[in-house]
C-alpha positions as CSV (number, residue, x, y, z in Angstrom):
1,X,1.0,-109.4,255.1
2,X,-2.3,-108.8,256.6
3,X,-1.9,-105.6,258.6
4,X,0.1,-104.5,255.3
5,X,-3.3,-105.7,253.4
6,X,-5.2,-103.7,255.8
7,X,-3.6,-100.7,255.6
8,X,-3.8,-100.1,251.9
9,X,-7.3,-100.6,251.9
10,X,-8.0,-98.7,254.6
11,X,-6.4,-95.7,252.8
12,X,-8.0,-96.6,249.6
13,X,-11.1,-96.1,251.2
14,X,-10.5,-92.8,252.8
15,X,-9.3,-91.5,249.7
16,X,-12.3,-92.8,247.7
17,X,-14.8,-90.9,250.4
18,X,-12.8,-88.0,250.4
19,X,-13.3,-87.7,246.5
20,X,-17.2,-89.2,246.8
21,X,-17.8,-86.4,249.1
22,X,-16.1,-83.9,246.4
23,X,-18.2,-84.9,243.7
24,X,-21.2,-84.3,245.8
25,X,-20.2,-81.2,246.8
26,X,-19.6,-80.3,242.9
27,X,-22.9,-81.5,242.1
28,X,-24.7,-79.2,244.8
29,X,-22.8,-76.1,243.7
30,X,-24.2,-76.9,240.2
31,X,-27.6,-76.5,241.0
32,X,-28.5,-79.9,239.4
33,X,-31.9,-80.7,238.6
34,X,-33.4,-84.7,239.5
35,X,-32.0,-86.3,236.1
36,X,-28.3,-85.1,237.4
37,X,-28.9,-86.4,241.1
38,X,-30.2,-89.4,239.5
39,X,-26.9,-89.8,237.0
40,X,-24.6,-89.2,240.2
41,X,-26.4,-92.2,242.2
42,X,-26.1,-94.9,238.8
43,X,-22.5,-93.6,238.7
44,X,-21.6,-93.8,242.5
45,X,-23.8,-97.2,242.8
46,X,-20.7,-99.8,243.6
47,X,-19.0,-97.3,245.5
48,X,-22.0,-96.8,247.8
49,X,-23.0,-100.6,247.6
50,X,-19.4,-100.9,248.9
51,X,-20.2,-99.2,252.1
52,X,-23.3,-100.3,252.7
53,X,-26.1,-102.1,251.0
54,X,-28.9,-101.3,252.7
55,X,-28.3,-97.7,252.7
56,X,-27.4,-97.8,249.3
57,X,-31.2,-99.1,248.7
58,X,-32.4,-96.1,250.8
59,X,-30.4,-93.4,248.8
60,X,-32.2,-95.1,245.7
61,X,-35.4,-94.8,247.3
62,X,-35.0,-91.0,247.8
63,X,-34.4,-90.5,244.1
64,X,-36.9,-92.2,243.1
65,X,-39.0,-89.2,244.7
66,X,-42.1,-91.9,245.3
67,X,-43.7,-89.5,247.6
68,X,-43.4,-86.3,245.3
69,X,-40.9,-84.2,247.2
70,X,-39.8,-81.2,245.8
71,X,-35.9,-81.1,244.3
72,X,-34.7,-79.1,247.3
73,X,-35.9,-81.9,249.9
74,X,-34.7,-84.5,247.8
75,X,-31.2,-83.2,247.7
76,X,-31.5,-82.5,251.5
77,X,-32.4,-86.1,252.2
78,X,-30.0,-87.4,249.7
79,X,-27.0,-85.8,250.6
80,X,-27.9,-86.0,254.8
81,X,-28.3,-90.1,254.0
82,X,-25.2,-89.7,251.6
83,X,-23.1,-88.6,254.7
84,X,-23.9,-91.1,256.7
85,X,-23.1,-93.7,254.1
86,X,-20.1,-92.5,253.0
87,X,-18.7,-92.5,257.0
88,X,-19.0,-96.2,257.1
89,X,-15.9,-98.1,257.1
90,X,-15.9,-100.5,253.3
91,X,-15.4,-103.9,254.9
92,X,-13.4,-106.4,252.6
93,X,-17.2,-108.6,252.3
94,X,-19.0,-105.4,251.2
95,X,-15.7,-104.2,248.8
96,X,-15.9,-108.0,247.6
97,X,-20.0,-107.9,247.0
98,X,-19.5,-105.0,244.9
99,X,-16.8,-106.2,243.1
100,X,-18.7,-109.1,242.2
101,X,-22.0,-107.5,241.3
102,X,-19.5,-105.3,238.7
103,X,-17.9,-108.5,237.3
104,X,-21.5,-109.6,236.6
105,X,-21.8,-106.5,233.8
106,X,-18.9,-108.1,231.9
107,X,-20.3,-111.7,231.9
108,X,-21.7,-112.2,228.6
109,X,-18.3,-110.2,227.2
110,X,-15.2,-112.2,229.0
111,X,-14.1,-115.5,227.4
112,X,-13.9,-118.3,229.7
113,X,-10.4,-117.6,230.5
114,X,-11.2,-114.2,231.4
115,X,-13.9,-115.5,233.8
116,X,-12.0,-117.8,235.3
117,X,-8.5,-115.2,236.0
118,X,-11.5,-112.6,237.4
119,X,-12.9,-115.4,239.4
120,X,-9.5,-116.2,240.5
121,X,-8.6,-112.6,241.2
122,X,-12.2,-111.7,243.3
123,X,-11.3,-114.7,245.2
124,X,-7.0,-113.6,246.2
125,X,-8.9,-110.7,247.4
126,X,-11.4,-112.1,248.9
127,X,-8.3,-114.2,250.9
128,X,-6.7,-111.1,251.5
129,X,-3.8,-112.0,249.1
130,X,-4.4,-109.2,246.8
131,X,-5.3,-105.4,246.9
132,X,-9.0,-104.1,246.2
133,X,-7.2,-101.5,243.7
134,X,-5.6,-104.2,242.0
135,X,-9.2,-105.8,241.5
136,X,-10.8,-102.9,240.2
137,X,-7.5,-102.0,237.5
138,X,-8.8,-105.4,236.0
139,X,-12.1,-104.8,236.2
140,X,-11.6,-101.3,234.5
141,X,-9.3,-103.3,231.8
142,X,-12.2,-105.6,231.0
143,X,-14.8,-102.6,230.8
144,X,-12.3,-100.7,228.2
145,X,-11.7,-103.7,226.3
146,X,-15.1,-104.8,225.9
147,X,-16.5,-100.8,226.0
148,X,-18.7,-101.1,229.1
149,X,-19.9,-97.9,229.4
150,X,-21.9,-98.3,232.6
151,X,-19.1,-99.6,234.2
152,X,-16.6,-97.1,233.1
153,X,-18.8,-94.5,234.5
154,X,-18.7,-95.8,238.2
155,X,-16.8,-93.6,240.3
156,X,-15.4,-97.0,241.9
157,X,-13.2,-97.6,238.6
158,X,-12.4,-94.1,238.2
159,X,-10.7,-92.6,241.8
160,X,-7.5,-91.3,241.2
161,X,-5.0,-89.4,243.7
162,X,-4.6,-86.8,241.6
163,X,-8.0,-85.9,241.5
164,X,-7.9,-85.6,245.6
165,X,-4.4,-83.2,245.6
166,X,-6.6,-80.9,242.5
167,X,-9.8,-80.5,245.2
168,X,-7.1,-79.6,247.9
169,X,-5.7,-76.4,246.1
């Protein structure tokens, strides 16, 4: 069940990197200006804080543009630290961090029996009895119900195969 586990995840992952690196690629070729790089990092935050959290932090750092760069460096430095981020393996601790930091958007929406069957459903993954894309479904179920917009703009809820097989063509 575990190697099984394992390897669903693991191709989860790739595909969600394949599709994060798409998007940034899109986003370059659009010439965007700062409000669009900032938009793409809200919207790729879980995904990132999936990989890792301290670089996550860092990519958050260089849109914030504290030392004044101009657009051009910031991109640079964004999408060299991006890279490097987005080559990390997810491990189920991180996937499970982020999943929890997502749940905490819906906590003044669910009902308590809503909280509890998340809880419960954070916590089979967390034991490796469950799927991270069967997490996030629910997750993106509760954000539609209860109209989450912030969540339902995280790439996270939003990877789909057919989006990888359209960038292949």
């Amino acid at each position: 069940m575990q190697e099984a586990y394992q390897k669903i995840n693991a191709n989860d992952d790739q595909h969600r990197t394949l599709v994060a690196q798409q998007s940034l690629n899109t986003l370059i070729a659009a010439a965007p200006n700062m409000n669009d790089l900032i938009q793409f990092h809200r919207n790729h935050k879980f995904f990132l804080q999936s990989k890792d959290e301290r670089l996550y932090r860092e990519l958050g750092y260089i849109v914030g543009n504290h030392e004044n760069k101009s657009l051009h460096e910031i991109i640079a430095q964004y999408q060299s630290c991006f890279h490097i981020i987005i080559k990390k393996k997810t491990t189920l601790k991180q996937s499970v961090n982020a999943v929890q930091h997502m749940a905490g958007f819906l906590k003044n929406d669910l009902t308590k029996a809503e909280k509890t069957q998340l809880h419960q459903h954070i916590e089979e993954v967390a034991q490796q009895r469950d799927a991270m894309s069967a997490i996030l479904r629910t997750l993106k179920r509760y954000a539609r119900k209860y109209n989450n917009t912030y969540l339902l703009n995280q790439t996270l809820l939003n990877l789909c195969y057919q989006e990888v097989k359209q960038h292949k063509r």
